[in-house]
N, C-alpha and C positions, 0 to 999 in steps of 0.2 A: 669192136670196130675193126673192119677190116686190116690189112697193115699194108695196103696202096692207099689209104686215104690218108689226106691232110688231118692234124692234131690240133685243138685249139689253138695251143702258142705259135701254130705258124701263121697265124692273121700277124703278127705284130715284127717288125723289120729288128730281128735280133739275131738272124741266123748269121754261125761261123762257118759255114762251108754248104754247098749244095745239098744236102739233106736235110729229109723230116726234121723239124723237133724232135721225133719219137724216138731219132734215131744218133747216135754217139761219132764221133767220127772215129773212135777207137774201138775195137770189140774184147778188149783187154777184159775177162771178170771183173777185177780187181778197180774197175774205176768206180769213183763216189763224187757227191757232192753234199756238202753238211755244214751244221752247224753246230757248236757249244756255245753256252753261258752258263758263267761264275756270279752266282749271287751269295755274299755272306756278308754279316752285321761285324763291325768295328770292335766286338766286346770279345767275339770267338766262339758266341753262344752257337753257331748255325752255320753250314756249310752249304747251298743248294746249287747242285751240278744238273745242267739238262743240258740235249740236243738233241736232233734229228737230222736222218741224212737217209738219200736213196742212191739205192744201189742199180743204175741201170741196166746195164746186161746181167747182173745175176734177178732182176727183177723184182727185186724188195725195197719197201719203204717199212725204218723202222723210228722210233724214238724212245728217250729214255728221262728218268728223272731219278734223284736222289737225294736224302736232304741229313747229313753227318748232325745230330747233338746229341753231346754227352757220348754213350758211347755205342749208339744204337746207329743206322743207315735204315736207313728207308727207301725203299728203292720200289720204283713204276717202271714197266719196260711193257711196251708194245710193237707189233710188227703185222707185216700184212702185205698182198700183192700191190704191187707197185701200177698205178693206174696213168691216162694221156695228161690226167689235170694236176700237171705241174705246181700250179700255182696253190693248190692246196695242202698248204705243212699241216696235215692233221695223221695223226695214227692213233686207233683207239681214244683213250679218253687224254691223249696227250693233244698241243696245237699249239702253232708258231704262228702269229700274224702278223703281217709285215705292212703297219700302218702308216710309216712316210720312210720309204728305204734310204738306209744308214742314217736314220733321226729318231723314229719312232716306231717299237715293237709291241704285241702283245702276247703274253705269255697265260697258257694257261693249262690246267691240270685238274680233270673234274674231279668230282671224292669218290670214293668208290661205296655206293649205296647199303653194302655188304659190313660195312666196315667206315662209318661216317668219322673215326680216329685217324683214321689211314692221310696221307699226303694227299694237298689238293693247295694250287692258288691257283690265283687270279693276279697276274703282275703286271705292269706297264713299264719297259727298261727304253729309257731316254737317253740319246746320245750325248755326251757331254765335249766334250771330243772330235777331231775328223775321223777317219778310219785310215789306219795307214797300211803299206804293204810291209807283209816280212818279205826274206829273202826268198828266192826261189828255193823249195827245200829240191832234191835229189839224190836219191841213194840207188846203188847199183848191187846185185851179186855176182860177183866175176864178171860176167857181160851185159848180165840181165838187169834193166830196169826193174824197179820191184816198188820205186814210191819214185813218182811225181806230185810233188802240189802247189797249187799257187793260193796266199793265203791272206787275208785282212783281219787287220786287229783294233778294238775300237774297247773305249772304258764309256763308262757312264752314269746316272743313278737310276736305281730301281724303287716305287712306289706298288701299292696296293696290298693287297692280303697271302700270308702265309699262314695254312692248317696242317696241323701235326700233332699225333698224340694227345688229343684234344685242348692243344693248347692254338691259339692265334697270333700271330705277329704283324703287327702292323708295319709295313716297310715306309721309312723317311729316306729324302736324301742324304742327311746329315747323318743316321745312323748306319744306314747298308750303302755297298757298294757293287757295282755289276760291270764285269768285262766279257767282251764274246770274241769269239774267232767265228770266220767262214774260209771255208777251203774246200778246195777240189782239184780231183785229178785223177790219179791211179792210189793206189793204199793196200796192202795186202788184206783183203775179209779172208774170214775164216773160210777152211778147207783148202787153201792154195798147198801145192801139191811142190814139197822142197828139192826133189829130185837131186839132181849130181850137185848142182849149184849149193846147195843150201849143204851135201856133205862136204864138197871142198872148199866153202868159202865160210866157217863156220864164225862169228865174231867172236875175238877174244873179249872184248869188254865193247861195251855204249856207257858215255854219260850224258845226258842233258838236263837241260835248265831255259823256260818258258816263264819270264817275269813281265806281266803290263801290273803297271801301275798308276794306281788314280791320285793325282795331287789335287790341291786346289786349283790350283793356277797351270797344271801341265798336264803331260801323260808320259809316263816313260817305259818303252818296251825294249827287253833286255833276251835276248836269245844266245846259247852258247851249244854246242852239239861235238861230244869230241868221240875218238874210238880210245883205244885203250891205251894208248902213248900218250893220250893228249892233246894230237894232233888233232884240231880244230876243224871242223867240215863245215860248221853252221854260224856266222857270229849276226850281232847286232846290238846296236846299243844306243837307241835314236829319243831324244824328246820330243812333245808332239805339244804345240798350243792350242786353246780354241779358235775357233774360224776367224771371229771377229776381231784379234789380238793382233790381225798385220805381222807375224812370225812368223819365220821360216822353222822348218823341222831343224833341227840339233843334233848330229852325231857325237857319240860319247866316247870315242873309242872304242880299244879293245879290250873289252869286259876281261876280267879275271877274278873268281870266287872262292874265297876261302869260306867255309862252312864248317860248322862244328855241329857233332853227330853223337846222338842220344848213343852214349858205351853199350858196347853189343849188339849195332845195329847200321844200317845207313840210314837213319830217320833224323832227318835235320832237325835241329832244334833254334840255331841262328846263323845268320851267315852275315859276311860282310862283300860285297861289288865292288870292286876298285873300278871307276871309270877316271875319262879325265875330257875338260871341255875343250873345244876347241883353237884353244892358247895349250894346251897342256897342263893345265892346273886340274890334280889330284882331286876327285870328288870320290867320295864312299857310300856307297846306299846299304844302311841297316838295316838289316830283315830281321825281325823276332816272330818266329811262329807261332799264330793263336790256333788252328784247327788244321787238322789232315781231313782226306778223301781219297783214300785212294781207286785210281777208275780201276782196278783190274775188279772191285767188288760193287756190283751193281751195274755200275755204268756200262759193262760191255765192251771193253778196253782188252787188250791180250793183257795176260794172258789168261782172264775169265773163265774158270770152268762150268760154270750152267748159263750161259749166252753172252754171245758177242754181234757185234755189229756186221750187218748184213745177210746174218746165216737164216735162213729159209727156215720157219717156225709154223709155217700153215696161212690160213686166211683167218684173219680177225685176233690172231694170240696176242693175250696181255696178260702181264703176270705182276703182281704186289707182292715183296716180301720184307721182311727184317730182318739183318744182318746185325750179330753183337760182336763188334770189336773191342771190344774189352781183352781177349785174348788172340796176341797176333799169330799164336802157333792155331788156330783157328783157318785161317784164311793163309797159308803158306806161300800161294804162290804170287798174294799181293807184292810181297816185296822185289817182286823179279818185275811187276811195272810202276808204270808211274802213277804216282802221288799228288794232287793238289792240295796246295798248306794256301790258308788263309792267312796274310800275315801283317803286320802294321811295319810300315817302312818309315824310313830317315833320309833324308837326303837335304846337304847344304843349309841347316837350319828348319826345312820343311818336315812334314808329318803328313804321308799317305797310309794308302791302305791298298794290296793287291793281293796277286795269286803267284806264289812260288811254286813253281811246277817243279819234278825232280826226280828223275829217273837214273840210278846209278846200278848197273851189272856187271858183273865180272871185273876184268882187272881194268883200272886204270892207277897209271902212275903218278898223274899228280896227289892224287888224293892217299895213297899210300896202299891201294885194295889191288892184291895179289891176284885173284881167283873170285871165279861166282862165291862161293863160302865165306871171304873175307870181308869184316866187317870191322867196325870204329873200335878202337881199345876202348 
């Protein structure tokens, strides 16, 4: 289609500024617009990481899947040029439907004919939940913008079938649990070019911490983002009811995590959240880790060495593989990003189930890590 013509999604009254659909009001590379979803079972047997997101000016639409047990990953990654029809999340045998937006999703993942063992569902993830806003995230290199995003978070339960290693799961509400993020903005994809910026603004340390959590009766999403003093850049720490519940959201203060870490390593094993409501009374959310993921393997997450998000792979690539973590000197540079732990939470008498996210590098002071090399006694 020419590129003076009108694009489907401009029939419909959504535009942000005088231009196409087609067309971005930033011509930044580096802007995205995506999605993740967190599906795993209550017991720790199963981890299932997916999302997709297109990259407009760099011209890619890609997607991914991965599903952690025991001590194998399975991982589906597909990518392909990025087309006017918006509305269709499909890449390869991967596909996101969006059956009553922020209510109802479908999730699917065909088998690969080749390989009828290989990863493949068919999900249905129900909102359980509203979808709430995090904070504005922003980060700068010396002058330079380098992440923008504006971001929603929502829990829920997940129904329908999971195939793996020729085994089947059937997903219940009561047994799996499913939270997603949607975000967009600017994001660095790979190939961005670090020039003077990136040498004199070099970060001594990042930590972060990404916690939604599914209750029965609530939602609790817990963000903390520091640099390497400690100094806090990102917080959040809000309860969230159902629609129906006549509740207002809940701020919980000002999160603070102590964590204990598998000796000789940064791999959380449990943590405890100090929050507190708002009277000030003292609440603590118990984290026990049942499963890791980490996205630098598979998923396409930095710092990935055989793909990442947004980088130009051709027309129609999709790749299957298996990843054995059983040995983490395998995968070395997993530890330099971030981690998703499936984990069963505590809070006030209750028993959730969420996703501890956790990305710890270089120095930070609270935690006592010196240096990129330092790790838990």
């Amino acid at each position: 289609m020419p590129a003076d013509r009108p694009v489907p999604l401009d029939e419909y009254p959504v535009h942000q500024a005088p231009l196409s659909m087609k067309h971005l009001v930033t011509g930044d590379r580096n802007a995205y617009d995506r999605c993740i979803f967190h599906v795993f079972d209550h017991a720790g047997r199963a981890v299932l990481i997916l999302g997709l997101g297109v990259y407009p000016n760099a011209g890619v639409i890609d997607a991914y899947a991965t599903l952690r047990t025991g001590d194998e990953l399975l991982a589906v990654r597909a990518s392909d040029a990025l087309t006017d029809d918006r509305m269709n999340l499909s890449v390869g045998p991967l596909r996101i439907t969006v059956d009553e937006p922020l209510k109802r999703i479908t999730l699917r993942c065909d088998p690969d004919p080749a390989d009828p063992e290989g990863l493949s569902y068919d999900l249905t993830w129900t909102a359980e939940f509203p979808a709430v806003w995090e904070p504005h995230h922003v980060q700068r290199r010396g002058d330079r913008l380098i992440l923008e995003g504006r971001r929603f978070v929502q829990a829920g339960h997940v129904t329908g079938t999971l195939r793996a290693k020729g085994e089947e799961y059937a997903l219940t509400p009561g047994e799996w649990t499913g939270t997603r993020d949607r975000s967009w903005g600017v994001r660095p994809i790979t190939g961005e070019d670090g020039g003077r910026a990136a040498e004199d603004h070099r970060p001594e340390g990042f930590h972060w911490l990404w916690i939604p959590v599914r209750f029965e009766d609530r939602f609790l999403m817990v963000i903390a983002q520091e640099d390497a003093d400690g100094h806090r850049t990102l917080s959040e720490a809000v309860q969230v009811f159902p629609e129906d519940s006549g509740r207002h959201d809940v701020q919980l203060g000002w999160p603070q995590t102590e964590i204990r870490y598998r000796p000789g390593t940064r791999h959380p094993e449990s943590a405890v959240v100090h929050l507190a409501d708002p009277a000030r009374k003292p609440l603590e959310l118990g984290v026990e880790i049942l499963n890791s993921s980490p996205l630098a393997v598979g998923a396409g997450y930095p710092p990935a060495s055989d793909w990442q998000h947004g980088s130009w792979q051709g027309r129609g690539w999709t790749d299957r593989r298996v990843y054995d973590l059983s040995d983490p000197t395998a995968h070395p540079m997993a530890a330099f990003g971030v981690t998703d732990h499936s984990a069963r939470f505590t809070l006030d008498g209750r028993t959730g189930f969420g996703i501890f996210e956790h990305g710890s590098f270089g120095r930070h002071d609270p935690s006592g890590f010196t240096d990129y090399g330092s790790v838990a006694p």
